[in-house]
C-alpha positions in Angstrom: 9.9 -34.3 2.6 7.2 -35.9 1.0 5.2 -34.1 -1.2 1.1 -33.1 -0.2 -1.5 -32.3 -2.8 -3.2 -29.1 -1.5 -7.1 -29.2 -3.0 -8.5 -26.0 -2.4 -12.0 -24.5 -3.7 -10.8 -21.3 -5.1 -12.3 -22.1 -8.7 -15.2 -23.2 -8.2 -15.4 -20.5 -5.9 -14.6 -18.0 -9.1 -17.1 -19.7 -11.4 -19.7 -19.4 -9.2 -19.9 -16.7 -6.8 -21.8 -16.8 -3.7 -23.4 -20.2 -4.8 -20.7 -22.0 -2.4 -21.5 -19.3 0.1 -23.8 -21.8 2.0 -21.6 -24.7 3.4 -22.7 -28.2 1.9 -24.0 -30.6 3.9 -20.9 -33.1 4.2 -19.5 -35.3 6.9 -16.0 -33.3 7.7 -13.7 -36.1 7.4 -14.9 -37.0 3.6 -13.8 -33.4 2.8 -10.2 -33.7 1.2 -8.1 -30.2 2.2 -5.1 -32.0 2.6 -4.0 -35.4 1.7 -0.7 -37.3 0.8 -0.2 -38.0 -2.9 1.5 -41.0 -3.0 2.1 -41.4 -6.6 4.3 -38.6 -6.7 7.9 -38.2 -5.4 9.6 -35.0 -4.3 11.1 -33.0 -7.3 14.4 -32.7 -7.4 15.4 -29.1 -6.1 16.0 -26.8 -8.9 19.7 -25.8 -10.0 20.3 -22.3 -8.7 22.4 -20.1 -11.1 24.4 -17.3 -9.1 24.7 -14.2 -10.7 28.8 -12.8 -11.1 26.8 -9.7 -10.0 24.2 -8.1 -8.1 22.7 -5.5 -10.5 19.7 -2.8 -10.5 17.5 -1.0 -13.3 17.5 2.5 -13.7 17.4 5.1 -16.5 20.1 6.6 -17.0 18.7 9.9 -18.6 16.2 10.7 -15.4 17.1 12.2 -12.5 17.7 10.6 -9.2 16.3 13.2 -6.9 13.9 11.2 -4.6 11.5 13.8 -5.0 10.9 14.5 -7.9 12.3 11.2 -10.0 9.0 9.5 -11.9 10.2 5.4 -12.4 9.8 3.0 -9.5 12.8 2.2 -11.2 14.5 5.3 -10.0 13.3 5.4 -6.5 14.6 2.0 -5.6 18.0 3.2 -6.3 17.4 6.6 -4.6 16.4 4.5 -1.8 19.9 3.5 -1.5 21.2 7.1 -2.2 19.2 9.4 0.4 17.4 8.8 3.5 14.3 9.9 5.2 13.8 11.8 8.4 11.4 8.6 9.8 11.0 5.3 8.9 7.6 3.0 9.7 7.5 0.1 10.8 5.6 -2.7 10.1 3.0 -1.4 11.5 3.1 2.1 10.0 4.6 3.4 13.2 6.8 6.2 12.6 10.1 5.4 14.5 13.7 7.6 14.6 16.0 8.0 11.7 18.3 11.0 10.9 15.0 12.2 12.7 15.8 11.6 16.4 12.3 12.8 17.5 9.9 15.3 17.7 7.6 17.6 19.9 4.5 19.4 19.6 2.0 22.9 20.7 -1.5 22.1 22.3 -3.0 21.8 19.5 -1.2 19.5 17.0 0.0 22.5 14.7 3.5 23.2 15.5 5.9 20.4 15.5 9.8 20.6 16.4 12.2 17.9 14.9 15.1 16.9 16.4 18.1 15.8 14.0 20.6 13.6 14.6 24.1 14.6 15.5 27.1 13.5 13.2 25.4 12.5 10.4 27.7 13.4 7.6 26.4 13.5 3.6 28.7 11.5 1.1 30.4 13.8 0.1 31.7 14.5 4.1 30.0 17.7 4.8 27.5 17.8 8.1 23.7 17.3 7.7 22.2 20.1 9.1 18.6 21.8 9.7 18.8 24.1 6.7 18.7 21.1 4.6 16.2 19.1 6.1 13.9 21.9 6.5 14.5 22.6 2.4 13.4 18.8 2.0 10.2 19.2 3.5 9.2 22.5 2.0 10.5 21.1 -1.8 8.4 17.7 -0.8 5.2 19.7 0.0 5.2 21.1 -3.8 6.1 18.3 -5.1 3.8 15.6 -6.8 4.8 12.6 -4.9 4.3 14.4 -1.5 2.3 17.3 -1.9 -0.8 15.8 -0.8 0.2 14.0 2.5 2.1 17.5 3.0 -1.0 19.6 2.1 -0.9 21.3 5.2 2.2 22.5 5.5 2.5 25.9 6.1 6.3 26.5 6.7 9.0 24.4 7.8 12.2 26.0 9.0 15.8 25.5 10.6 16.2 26.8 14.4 18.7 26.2 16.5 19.9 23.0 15.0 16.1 21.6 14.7 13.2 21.8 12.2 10.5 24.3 13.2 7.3 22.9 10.9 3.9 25.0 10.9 0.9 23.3 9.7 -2.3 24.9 8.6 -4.9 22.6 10.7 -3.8 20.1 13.5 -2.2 16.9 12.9 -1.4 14.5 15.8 -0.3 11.7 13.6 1.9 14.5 11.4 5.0 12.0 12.2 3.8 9.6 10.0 4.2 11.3 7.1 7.5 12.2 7.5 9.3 9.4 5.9 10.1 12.1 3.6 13.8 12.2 1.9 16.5 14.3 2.9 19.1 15.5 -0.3 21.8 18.1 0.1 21.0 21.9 -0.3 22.3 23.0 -3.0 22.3 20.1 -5.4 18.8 19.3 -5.6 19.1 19.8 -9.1 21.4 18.0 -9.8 21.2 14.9 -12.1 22.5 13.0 -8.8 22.0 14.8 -5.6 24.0 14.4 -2.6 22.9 12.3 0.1 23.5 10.6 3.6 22.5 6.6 2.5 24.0 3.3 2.9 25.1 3.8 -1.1 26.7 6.8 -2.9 26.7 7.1 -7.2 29.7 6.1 -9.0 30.3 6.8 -12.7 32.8 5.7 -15.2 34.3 3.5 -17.8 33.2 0.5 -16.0 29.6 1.7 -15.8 27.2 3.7 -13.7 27.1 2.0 -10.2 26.2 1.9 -6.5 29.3 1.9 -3.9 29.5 1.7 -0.1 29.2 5.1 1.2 32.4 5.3 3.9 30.9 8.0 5.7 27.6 6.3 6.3 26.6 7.3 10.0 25.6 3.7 10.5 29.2 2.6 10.4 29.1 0.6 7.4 27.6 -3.2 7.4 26.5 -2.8 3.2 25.8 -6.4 2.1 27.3 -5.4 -1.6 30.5 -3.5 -2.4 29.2 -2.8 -5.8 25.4 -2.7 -7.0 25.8 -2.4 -11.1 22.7 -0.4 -12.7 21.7 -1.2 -16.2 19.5 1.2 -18.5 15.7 0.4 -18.5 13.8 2.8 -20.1 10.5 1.9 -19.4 8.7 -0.5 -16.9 8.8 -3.5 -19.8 12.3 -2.9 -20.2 13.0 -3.6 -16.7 11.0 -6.8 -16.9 12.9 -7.9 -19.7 16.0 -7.5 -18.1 15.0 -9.4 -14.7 13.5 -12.1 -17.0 16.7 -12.6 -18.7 18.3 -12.3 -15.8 20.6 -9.2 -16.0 18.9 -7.5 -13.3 18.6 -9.4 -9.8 15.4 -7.3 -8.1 12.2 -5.8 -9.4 9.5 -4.2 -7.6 6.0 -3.7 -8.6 2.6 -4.0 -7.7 1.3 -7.4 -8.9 -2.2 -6.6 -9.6 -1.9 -3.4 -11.0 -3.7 -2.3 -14.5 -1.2 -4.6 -16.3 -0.5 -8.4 -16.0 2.9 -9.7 -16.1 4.2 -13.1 -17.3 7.5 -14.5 -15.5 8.9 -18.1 -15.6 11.9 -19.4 -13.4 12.7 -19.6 -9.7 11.7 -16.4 -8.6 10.7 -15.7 -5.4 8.0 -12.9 -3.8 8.2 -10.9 -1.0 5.6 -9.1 -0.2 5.5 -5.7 1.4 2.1 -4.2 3.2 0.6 -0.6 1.6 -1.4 2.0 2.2 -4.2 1.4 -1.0 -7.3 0.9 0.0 -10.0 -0.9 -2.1 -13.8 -0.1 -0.9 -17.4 -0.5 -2.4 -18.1 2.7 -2.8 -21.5 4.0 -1.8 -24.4 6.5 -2.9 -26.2 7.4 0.0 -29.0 9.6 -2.0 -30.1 6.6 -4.1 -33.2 5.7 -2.2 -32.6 2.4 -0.9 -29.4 3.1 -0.1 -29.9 6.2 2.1 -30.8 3.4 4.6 -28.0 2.5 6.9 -30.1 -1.2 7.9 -29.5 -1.4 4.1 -26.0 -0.7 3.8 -24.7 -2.7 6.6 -26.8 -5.7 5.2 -24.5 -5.5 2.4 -21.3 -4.9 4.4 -22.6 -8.1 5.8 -22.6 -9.8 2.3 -18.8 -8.9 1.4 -16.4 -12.4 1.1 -13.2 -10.1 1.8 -10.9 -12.9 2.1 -12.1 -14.4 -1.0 -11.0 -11.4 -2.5 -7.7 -10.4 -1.1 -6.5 -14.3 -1.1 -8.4 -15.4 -4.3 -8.7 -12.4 -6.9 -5.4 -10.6 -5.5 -3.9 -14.2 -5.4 -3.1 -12.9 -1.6 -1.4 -9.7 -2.6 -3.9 -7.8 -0.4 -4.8 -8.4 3.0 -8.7 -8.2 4.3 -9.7 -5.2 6.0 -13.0 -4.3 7.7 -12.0 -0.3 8.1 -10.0 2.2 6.3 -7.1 1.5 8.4 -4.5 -1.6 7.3 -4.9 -4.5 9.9 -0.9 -3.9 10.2 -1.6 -1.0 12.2 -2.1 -1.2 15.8 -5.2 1.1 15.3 -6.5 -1.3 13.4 -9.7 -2.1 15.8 -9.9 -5.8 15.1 -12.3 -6.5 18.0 -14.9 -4.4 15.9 -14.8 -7.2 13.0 -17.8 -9.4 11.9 -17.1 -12.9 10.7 -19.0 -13.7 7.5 -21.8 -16.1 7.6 -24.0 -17.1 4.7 -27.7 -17.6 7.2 -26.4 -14.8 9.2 -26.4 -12.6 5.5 -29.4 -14.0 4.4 -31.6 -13.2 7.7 -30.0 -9.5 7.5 -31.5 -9.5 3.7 -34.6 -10.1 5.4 -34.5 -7.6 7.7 -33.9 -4.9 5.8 -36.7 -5.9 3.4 -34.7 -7.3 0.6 -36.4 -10.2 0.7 -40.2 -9.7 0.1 -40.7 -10.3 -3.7 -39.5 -7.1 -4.9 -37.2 -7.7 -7.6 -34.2 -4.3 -7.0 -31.3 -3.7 -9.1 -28.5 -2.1 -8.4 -25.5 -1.1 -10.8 -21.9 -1.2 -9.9 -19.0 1.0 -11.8 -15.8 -0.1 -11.8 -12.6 1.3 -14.5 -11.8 -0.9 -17.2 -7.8 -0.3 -17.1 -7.6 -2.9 -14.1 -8.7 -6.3 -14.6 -8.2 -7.6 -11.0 -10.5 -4.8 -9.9 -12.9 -6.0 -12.6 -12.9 -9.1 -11.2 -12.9 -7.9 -7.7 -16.1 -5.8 -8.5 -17.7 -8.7 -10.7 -17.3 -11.2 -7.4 -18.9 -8.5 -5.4 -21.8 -8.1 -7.2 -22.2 -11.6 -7.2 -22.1 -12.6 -4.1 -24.2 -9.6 -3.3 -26.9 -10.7 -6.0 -29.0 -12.9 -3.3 -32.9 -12.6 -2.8 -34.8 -9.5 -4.4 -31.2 -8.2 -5.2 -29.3 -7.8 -8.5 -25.9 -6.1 -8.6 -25.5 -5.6 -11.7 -21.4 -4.1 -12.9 -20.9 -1.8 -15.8 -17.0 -1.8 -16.7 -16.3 2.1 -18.1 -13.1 3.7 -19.2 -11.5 5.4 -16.3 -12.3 9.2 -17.9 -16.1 8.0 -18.0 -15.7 6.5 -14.7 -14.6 9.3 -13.0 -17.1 11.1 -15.1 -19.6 9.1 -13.7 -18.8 9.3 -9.8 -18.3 13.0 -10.0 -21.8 13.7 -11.5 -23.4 10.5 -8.9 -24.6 8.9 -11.7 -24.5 5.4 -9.9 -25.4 2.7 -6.9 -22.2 1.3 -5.8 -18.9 1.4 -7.4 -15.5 -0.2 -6.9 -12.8 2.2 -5.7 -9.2 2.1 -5.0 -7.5 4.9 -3.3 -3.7 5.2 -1.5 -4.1 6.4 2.0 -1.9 8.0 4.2 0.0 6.7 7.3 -2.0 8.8 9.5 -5.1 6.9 8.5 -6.7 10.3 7.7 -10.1 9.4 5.6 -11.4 12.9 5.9 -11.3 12.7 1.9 -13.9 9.5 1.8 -16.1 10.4 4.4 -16.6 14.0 5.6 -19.4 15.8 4.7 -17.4 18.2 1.9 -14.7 15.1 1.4 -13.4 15.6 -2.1 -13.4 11.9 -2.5 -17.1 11.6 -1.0 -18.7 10.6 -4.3 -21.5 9.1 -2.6 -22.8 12.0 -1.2 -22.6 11.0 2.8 -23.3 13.5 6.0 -23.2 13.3 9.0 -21.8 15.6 11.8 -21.4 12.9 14.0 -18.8 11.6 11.4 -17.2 15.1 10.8 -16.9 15.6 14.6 -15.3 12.1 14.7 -12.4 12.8 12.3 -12.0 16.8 13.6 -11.1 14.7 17.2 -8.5 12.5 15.1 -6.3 15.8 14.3 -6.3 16.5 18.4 -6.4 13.3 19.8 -3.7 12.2 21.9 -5.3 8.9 22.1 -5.4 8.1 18.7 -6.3 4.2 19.4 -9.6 5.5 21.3 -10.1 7.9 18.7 -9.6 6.0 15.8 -11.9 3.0 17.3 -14.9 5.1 17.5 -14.5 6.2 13.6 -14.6 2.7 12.7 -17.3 1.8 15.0 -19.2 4.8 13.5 -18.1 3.0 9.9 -19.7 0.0 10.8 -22.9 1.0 11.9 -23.4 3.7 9.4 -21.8 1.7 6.4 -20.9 4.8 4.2 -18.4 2.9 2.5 -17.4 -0.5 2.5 -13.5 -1.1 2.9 -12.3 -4.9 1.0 -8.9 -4.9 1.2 -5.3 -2.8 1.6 -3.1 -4.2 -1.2 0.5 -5.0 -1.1 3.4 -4.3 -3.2 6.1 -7.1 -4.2 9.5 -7.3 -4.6 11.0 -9.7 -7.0 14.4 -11.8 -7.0 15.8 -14.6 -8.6 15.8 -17.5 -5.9 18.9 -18.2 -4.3 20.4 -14.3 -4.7 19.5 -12.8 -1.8 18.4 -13.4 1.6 16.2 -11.7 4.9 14.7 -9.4 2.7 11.8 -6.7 4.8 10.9 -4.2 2.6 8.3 -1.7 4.2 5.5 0.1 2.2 8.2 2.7 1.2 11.4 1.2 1.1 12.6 -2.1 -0.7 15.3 -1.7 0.6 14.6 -1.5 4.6 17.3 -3.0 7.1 19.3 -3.4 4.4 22.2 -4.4 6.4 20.3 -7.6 7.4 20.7 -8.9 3.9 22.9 -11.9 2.7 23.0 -11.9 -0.6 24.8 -15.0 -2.6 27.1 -14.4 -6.0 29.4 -16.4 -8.0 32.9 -16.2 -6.2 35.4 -14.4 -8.5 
């Protein structure tokens, strides 16, 4: 293979905002994207080193209760450990697991879950209702879950199934069910019992992972022992992939803290739920037009953003649903032009003279979002328009939003599976920082909860979004999962699992 020099604008892009906004002027084939280098020869391929084990972080002095462990550390490994009534998909779908299905009341408030016969903890004893009904009521209190499970009134065992009450109406509720199922019984234990792939095994040799032989999926575990080594802190874990002791990390990439790896490591990406948005006050003057706030809707480079500044760790979204979803209404996008922008500007009087400024918060703790927000407001900053940022400390920040002392600001927030955004936008949305009403908008989301066409439903929010411009959605960001090249292969992590279709995996180590 010979090797190509990619040249790509992304710097100068960087350095100078929305100057390269505006196409240049150039005859197409004098622009080099990709040409053949042919000074340089194909480097020879790197030596791979197998590891003589496959081996996981963990802390050893933290429980491994799914629910209520803290480390991502420590849910990885419980994701081996315990299993959840749903999975989603890759598109958020909820499908089947020790779930079998479900069925609802009228109105969205009752739902009955159907478990799945045979499926037999590790320790040999029978799944039933009782403890997957205990699951869901522990989940709702608990810190991880409590708010997707906020409106859970009651969930309880009958007849073999899982009665669950909710407190308002829910069509998507199945969603959020990808919640973990341990045994009743030993939830407090340091180790609780559970039905996955992987059951705990202490001893002289160490704390590790075997094959659970009374796995209801009959087996097909790519490892017959995954070692776990002590990291007591997210550094620590680090450390130990650096050097090589561990095989797998996961983390988010662009998260308040930057990381520094070297050696053949390879990235796999999985898709999330957190959304970052330009946030909006709609009681500032100006901005309590809508012309006004879809001119700068107009203005946003998303892709620059999730590709450039996320270094493609995020993925460009339009609405406050992730393009992965099949609700995701991508017929309802706008494609980004510079004169289209420009003539908006116009048109919504930003263009007459008038010099405006505008000020942008944004949390100090998070340089990519700093960036992010600085890119923003530059390539915002056209005409009689100045978007000005002001980078705060995130208690002053939040200080700040909750008191609406601001334009704009740059917001991140994890949303749910069910795409519920009542938070952000309803009228008395707790999240709502910028003030916005509208009972068109409250109707909108009140027929989410009873739709039983969600895809309609969900369309006319985000055509409501667009033309009303309360908020201005940027990106959803992913997740990654690290390995050392050459370990393991056919990884397909979801947004909650690293470890999803395990039993797909090949993974490669020195032969004994």
């Amino acid at each position: 293979m010979r090797r190509l020099l990619v040249l790509l604008p992304v710097l100068a892009l960087l350095l100078t905002g929305c100057a390269l906004s505006q196409e240049p002027e150039q005859d197409e084939e004098e622009i080099p994207w990709l040409v053949e280098d042919p000074a340089e020869e194909e480097p020879p391929a790197p030596v791979v080193t197998l590891p003589e084990r496959f081996a996981l972080p963990y802390h050893r002095d933290q429980t491994l209760d799914p629910v209520t462990c803290g480390a991502d550390v420590q849910f990885n490994v419980a994701a081996l450990l315990y299993e959840t009534l749903v999975v989603l998909d890759e598109t958020f779908e909820p499908q089947p697991n020790i779930c079998t299905g479900w069925v609802h009341n009228e109105d969205f408030t009752v739902w009955t879950l159907g478990l799945r016969e045979g499926v037999l903890f590790s320790d040999g004893t029978l799944l039933t209702a009782e403890d997957a009904a205990l699951a869901l009521r522990r989940a709702a209190g608990s810190a991880r879950y409590g708010y997707r499970l906020r409106q859970l009134a009651n969930a309880q065992a009958a007849d073999g199934s899982v009665v669950v009450t909710l407190t308002a109406s829910n069509s998507g509720f199945p969603a959020l069910l990808d919640i973990p199922v341990v045994k009743a019984g030993t939830e407090n234990w340091t180790v609780p019992t559970g039905t996955g792939p992987y059951r705990w095994s202490g001893g002289e040799e160490g704390d590790s992972l075997v094959p659970n032989e009374n796995w209801w999926q009959g087996g097909g575990q790519p490892l017959d022992r995954i070692e776990l080594v002590h990291a007591k802190d997210r550094e620590t874990a680090l450390a130990l992939f650096a050097s090589r002791q561990v095989q797998l990390c996961s983390l988010d990439l662009t998260g308040q803290k930057s990381i520094s790896l070297t050696g053949s490591i390879l990235c796999t990406d999985a898709p999330g739920t957190t959304l970052q948005y330009v946030g909006i006050n709609c009681l500032t003057p100006i901005l309590e037009d809508p012309l006004v706030r879809r001119t700068l809707r107009e203005g946003l480079q998303r892709d620059q953003v999730a590709q450039g500044l996320l270094s493609g760790h995020a993925q460009a979204a339009q609405f406050p649903i992730s393009p992965q979803s099949d609700l995701y209404p991508a017929q309802l996008e706008h494609t980004y032009r510079y004169d289209t922008f420009m003539e908006d500007m116009s048109a919504a009087g930003l263009d007459t003279g008038e010099p405006l400024t505008l000020t942008m918060l944004v949390n100090e703790e998070n340089p990519f979002k700093v960036w992010a927000a600085q890119y923003v407001a530059k390539s915002l900053s056209v005409c009689d328009l100045t978007v000005e940022v002001s980078v705060l400390p995130w208690e002053a920040f939040t200080a700040a939003l909750a008191a609406g002392d601001f334009d704009l600001y740059y917001g991140e927030v994890k949303l749910t599976a069910d795409w519920d955004v009542t938070s952000l936008l309803h009228t008395n949305g707790e999240l709502n920082y910028g003030g916005y009403s509208s009972w068109y908008m409250d109707d909108l989301l009140a027929d989410l909860s009873v739709s039983k066409d969600r895809a309609a439903t969900a369309q006319g929010i985000c055509r409501w979004i667009g033309e009303q411009a309360p908020i201005l959605p940027v990106c959803f960001k992913s997740y990654s999962v690290l390995t050392h090249e050459g370990v393991a292969e056919g990884l397909a992590p979801s947004a909650a699992n690293v470890f999803q279709d395990m039993t797909g995996w090949t993974v490669h180590l020195q032969e004994p």
